[in-house]
C-alpha positions as CSV (number, residue, x, y, z in Angstrom):
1,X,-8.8,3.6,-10.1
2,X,-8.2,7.1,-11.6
3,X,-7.7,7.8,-14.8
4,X,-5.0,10.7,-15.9
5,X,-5.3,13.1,-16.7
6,X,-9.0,12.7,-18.3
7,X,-12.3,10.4,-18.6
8,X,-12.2,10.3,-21.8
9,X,-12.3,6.4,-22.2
10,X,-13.1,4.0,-19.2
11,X,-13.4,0.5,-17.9
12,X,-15.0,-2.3,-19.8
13,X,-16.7,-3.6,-16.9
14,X,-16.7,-2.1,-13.2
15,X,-15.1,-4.8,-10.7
16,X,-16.9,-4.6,-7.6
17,X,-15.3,-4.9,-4.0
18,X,-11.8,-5.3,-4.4
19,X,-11.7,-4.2,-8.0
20,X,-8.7,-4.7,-10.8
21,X,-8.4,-1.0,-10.6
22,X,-6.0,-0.4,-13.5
23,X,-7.1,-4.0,-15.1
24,X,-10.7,-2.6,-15.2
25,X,-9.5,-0.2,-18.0
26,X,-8.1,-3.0,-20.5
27,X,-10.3,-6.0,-19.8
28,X,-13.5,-7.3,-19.1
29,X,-12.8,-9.4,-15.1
30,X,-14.3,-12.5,-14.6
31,X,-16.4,-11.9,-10.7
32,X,-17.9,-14.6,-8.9
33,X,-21.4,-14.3,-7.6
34,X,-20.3,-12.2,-4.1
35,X,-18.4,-9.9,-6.7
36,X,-15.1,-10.9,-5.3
37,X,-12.5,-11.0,-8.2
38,X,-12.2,-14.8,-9.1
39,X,-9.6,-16.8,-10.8
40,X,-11.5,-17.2,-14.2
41,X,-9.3,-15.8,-17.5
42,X,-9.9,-12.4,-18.6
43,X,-11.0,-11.6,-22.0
44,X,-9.9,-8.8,-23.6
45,X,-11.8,-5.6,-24.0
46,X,-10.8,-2.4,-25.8
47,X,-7.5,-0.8,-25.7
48,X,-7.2,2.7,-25.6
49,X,-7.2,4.7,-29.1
50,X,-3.9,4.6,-30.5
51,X,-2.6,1.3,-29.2
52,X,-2.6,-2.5,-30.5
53,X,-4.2,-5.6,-28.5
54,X,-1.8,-6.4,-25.7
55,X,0.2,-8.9,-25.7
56,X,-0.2,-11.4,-22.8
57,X,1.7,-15.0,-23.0
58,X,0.2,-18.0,-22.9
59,X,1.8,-19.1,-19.9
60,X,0.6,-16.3,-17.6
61,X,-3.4,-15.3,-18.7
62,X,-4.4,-12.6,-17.0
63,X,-7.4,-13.3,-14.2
64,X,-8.5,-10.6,-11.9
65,X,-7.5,-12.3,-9.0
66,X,-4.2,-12.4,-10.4
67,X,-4.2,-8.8,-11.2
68,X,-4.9,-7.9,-7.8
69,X,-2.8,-10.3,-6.1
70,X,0.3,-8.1,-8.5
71,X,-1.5,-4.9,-7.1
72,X,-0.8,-5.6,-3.5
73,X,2.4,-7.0,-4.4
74,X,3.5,-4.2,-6.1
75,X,3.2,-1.7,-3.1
76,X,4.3,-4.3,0.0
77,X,7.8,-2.7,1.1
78,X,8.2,-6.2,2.7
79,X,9.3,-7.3,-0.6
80,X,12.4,-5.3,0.3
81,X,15.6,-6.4,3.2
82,X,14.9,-3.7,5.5
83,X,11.2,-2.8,4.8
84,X,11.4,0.5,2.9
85,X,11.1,0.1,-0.6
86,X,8.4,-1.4,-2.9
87,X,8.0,-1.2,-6.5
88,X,6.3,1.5,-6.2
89,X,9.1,3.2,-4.7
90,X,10.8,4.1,-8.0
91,X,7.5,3.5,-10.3
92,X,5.0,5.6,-8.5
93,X,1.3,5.8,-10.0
94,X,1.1,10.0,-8.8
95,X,4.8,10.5,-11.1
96,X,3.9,8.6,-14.3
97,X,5.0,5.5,-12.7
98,X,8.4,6.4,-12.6
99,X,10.4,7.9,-9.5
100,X,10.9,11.5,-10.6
101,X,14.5,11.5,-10.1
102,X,17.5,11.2,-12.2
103,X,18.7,7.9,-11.0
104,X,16.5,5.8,-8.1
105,X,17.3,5.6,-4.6
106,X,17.1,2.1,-3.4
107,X,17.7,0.9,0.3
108,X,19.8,2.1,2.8
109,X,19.4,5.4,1.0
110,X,21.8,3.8,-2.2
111,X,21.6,6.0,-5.5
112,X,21.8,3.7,-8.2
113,X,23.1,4.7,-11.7
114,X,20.6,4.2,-13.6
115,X,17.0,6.4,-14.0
116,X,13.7,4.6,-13.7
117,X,11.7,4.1,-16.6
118,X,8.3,4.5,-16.2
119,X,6.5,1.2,-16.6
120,X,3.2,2.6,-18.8
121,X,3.0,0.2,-21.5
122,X,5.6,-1.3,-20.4
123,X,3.6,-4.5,-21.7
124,X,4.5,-3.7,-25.3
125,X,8.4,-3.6,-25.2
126,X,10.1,-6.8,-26.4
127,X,12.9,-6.4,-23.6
128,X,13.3,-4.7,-20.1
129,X,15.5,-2.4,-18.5
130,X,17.6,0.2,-20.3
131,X,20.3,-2.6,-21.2
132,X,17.2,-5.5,-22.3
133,X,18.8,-8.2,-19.9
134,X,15.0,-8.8,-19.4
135,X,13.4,-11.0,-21.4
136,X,10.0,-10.2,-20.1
137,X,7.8,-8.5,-17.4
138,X,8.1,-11.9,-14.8
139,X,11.5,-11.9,-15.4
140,X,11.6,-7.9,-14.9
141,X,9.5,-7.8,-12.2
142,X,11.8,-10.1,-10.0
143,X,14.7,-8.2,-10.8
144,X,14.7,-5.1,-8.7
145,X,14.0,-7.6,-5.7
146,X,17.7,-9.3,-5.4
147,X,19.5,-5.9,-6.7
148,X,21.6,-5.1,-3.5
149,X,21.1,-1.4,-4.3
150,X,17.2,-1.5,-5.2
151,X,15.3,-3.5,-2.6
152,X,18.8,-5.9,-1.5
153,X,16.4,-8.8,-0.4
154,X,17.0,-12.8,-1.0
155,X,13.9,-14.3,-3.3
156,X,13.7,-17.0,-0.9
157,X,13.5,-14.8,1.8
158,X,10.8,-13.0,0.5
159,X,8.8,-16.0,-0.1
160,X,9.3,-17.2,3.5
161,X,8.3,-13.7,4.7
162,X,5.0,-13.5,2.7
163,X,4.4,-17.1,3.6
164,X,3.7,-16.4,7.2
165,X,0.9,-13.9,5.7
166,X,-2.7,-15.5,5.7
167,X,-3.7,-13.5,3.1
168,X,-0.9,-13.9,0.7
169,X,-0.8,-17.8,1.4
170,X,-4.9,-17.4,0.1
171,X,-4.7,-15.6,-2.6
172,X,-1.4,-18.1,-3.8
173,X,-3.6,-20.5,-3.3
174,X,-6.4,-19.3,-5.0
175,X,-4.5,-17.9,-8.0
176,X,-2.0,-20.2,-9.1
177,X,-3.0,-23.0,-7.0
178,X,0.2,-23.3,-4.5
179,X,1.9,-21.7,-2.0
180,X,4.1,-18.2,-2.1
181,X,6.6,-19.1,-5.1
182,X,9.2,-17.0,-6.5
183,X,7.7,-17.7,-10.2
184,X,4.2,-16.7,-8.8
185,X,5.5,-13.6,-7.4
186,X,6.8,-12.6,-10.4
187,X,3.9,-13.5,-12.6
188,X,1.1,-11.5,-10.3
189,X,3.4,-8.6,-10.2
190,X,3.8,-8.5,-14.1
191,X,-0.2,-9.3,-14.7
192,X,-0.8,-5.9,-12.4
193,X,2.0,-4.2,-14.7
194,X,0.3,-5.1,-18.0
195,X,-2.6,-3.5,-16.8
196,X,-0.5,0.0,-17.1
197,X,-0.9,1.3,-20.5
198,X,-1.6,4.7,-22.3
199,X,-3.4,6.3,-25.2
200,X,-6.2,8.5,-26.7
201,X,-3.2,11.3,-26.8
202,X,-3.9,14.2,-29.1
203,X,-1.8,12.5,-31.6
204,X,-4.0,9.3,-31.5
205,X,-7.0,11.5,-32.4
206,X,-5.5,13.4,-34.8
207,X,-4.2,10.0,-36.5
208,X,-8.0,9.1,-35.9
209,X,-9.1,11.8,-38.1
210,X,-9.6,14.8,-36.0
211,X,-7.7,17.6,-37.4
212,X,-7.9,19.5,-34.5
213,X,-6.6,17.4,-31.9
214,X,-3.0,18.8,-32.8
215,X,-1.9,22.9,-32.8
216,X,-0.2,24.3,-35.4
217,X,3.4,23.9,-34.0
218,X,2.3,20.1,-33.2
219,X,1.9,19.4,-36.6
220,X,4.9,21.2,-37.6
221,X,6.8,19.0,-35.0
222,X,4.7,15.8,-36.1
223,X,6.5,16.3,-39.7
224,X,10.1,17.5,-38.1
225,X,9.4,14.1,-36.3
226,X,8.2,11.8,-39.1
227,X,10.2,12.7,-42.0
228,X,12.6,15.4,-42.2
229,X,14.9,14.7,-38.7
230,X,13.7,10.9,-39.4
231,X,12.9,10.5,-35.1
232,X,10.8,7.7,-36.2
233,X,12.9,5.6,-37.8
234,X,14.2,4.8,-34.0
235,X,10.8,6.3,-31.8
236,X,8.8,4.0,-34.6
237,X,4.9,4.2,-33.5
238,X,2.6,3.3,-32.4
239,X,4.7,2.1,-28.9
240,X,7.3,5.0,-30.1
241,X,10.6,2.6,-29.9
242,X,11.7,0.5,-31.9
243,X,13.0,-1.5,-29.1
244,X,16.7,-2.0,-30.1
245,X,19.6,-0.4,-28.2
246,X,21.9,2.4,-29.8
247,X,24.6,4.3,-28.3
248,X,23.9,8.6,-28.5
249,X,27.0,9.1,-26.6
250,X,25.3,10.4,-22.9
251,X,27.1,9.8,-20.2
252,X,30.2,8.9,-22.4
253,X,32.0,11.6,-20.9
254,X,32.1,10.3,-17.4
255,X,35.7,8.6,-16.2
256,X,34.2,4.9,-16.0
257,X,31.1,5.1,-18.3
258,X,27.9,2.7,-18.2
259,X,29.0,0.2,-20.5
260,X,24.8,-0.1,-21.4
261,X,23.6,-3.1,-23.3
262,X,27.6,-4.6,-23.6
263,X,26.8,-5.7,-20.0
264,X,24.6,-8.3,-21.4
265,X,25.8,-9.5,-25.0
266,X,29.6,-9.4,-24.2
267,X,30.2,-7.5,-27.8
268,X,32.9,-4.7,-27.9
269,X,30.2,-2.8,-30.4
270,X,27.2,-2.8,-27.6
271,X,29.5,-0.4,-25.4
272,X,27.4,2.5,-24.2
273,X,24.2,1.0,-26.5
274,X,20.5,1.6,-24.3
275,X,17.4,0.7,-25.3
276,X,15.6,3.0,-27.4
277,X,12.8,4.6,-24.8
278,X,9.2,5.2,-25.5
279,X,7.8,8.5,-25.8
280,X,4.3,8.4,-25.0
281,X,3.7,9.9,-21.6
282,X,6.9,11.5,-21.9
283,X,6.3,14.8,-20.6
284,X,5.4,13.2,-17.5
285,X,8.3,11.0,-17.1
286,X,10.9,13.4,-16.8
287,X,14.1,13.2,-16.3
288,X,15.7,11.5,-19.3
289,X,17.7,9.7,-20.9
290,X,19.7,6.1,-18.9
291,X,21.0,8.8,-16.2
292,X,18.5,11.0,-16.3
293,X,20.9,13.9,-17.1
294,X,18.6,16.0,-19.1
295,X,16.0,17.6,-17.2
296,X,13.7,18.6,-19.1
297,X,12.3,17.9,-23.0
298,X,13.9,20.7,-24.2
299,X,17.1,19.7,-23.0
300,X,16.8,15.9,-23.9
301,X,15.6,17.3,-27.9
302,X,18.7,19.6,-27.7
303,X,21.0,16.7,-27.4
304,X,19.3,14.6,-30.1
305,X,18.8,16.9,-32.5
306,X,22.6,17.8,-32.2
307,X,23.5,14.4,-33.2
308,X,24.3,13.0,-29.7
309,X,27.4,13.2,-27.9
310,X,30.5,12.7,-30.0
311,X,32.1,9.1,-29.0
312,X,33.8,6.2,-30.9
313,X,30.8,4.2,-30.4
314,X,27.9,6.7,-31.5
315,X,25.3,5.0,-33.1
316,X,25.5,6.0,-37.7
317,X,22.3,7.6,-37.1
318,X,23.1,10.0,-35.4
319,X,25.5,11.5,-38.2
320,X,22.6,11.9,-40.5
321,X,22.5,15.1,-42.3
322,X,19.7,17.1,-41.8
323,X,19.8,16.7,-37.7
324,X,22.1,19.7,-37.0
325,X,19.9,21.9,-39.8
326,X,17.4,22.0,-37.1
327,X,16.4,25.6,-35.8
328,X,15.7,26.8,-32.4
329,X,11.9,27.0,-34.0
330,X,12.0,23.6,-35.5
331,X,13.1,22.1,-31.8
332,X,10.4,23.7,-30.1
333,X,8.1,22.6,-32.5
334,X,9.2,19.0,-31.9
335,X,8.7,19.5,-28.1
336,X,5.5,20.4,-28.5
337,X,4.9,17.5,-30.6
338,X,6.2,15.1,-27.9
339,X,3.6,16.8,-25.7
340,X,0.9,15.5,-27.5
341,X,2.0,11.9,-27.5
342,X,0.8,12.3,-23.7
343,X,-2.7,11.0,-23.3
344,X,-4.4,9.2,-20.4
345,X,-3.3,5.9,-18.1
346,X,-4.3,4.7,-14.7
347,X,-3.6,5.6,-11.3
348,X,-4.0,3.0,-9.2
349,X,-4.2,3.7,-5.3
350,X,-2.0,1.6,-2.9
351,X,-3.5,-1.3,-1.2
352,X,-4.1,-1.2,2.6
353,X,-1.2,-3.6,3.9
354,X,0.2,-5.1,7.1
355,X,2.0,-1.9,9.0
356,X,5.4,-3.6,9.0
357,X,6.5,-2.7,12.8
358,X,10.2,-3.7,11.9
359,X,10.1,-1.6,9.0
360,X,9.2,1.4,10.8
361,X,11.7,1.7,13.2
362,X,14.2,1.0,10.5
363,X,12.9,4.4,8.8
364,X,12.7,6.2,12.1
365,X,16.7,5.4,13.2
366,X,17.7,7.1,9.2
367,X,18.8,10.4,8.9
């Protein structure tokens, strides 16, 4: 495990051998006497400066066996039809666990139309996905799986593929105490994800009492931000979302627009609505927005602090006076302000894995 883009804080306890790598930095992992993660529950250690205990429900504990299980999940491409995609695909640990792109490329070279959120603390948000037709990480982390334009592949495929796998069929065994299951795949792969979180960010410091964690034109966003353009009131810390879904009129302007969170409730009113997204990290998780059609901070502030995009849908706050008062200084100030809200999170290295022949000479044949 690496920790970006500092030290500063590290892991409770060191896991030898195959190690929780990202776990290592939330949680004290239970190890058996050859120092082989074991199935035991993990207890809790400190969370990074800034952020609350993490939430982990009752009916998925986190063990380290489990976490690691999730970790090789999480980068097998077999988890995909034809071999080529993995979670990691679009939520890469070396691009803030997101994909980099405006919207992801799935298999069969597919552009979907939707950008990839990064999944750091991904742990803390009430729903998934920009529309919140996720209840949760397991439910989340199967998604992607069955999406014909993501990784096109049939659950119980999947299972019967990692089934013939020695090691998967072990560590099934030895974590949840059955075979490959769908619900198990799902659960491993959202333990490994919970292990993803950020903090200690200049702006945790400064909230911590050190006055010069922030520059001048930080603090002068910090206030921009916290009172006078009200940002908070929607980017609420300490996650910096509020987690519900409002509509700021991007993408509006397209002929068949994404109808956002409407998809899922059925409700004229949720038409072009998306989840509010976290900002910490942000200035690594670029581009933004649901289509990733701002490219960089200065952009994406640009378009807030202009009151959104005019539509018959836009969300009321965005018509709050005060927003378009903003000056060229006081926007810069709030980018640099959304700069400090980027503090440190894992980066976990890929597992070794099965070279997938089939998968190979898939890649080789595209263009």
């Amino acid at each position: 495990m690496r920790i970006h883009p500092n030290q500063r804080f590290v892991a409770a306890v060191s896991v030898a051998t195959l190690g929780v790598l990202g776990a290592t930095l939330l949680v004290a992992a239970g190890t058996g006497d050859s120092g082989e993660p074991n199935g035991n529950p993990v207890e809790l250690a400190a969370v990074p400066l800034g952020r609350s205990p993490l939430p982990i429900p009752a009916s998925n504990p986190q063990t380290a066996a489990k976490i690691e299980l999730g970790r090789r999940l999480y980068f097998d491409t077999r988890l995909s039809a034809d071999g080529t995609v993995s979670c990691a695909t679009c939520h890469s640990p070396t691009l803030g666990w997101a994909d980099g792109r405006p919207t992801s490329k799935g298999i069969d070279g597919q552009i979907g139309g939707r950008n990839a959120p990064s999944i750091i603390n991904a742990a803390y948000h009430r729903t998934q996905f920009w529309d919140g037709r996720a209840a949760s990480l397991e439910e989340q982390a199967l998604g992607p799986i069955e999406n014909p334009i993501e990784m096109g592949s049939d659950l119980t495929e999947v299972v019967n593929r990692l089934s013939e796998d020695s090691v998967y069929t072990k560590r099934f065994e030895e974590v949840f105490g059955t075979q490959v299951t769908r619900d198990g795949i799902g659960k491993a792969i959202a333990a490994f994800e919970r292990t993803i979180i950020s903090g200690n960010s200049p702006y945790d410091r400064y909230e911590a009492g050190d006055e010069s964690a922030l520059n001048e034109a930080q603090k002068r966003g910090m206030e921009i931000f916290m009172d006078r353009a009200n940002c908070a009131v929607c980017h609420t810390p300490p996650t910096f979302s509020n987690g519900r879904f409002y509509n700021a009129g991007v993408g509006m302007k397209e002929d068949e627009p994404d109808s956002g969170r409407m998809a899922v409730t059925k409700r004229e009113r949720d038409f072009g609505r998306f989840r509010v997204p976290s900002l910490r990290e942000v200035k690594e998780t670029g581009p933004y927005f649901h289509d990733g059609s701002a490219a960089t901070l200065e952009e994406a502030v640009a378009l807030m602090a202009g009151g959104g995009i005019d539509n018959p849908n836009l969300s009321s706050m965005f018509k709050v006076v005060g927003l378009a008062n903003l000056t060229e200084q006081d926007k810069s100030d709030l980018v640099e302000f959304l700069k400090a809200l980027s503090g440190e999170y894992p980066i976990v290295d890929a597992p070794e894995l099965p070279r997938n022949e089939a998968a190979s000479e898939v890649a080789q044949e595209k263009p």
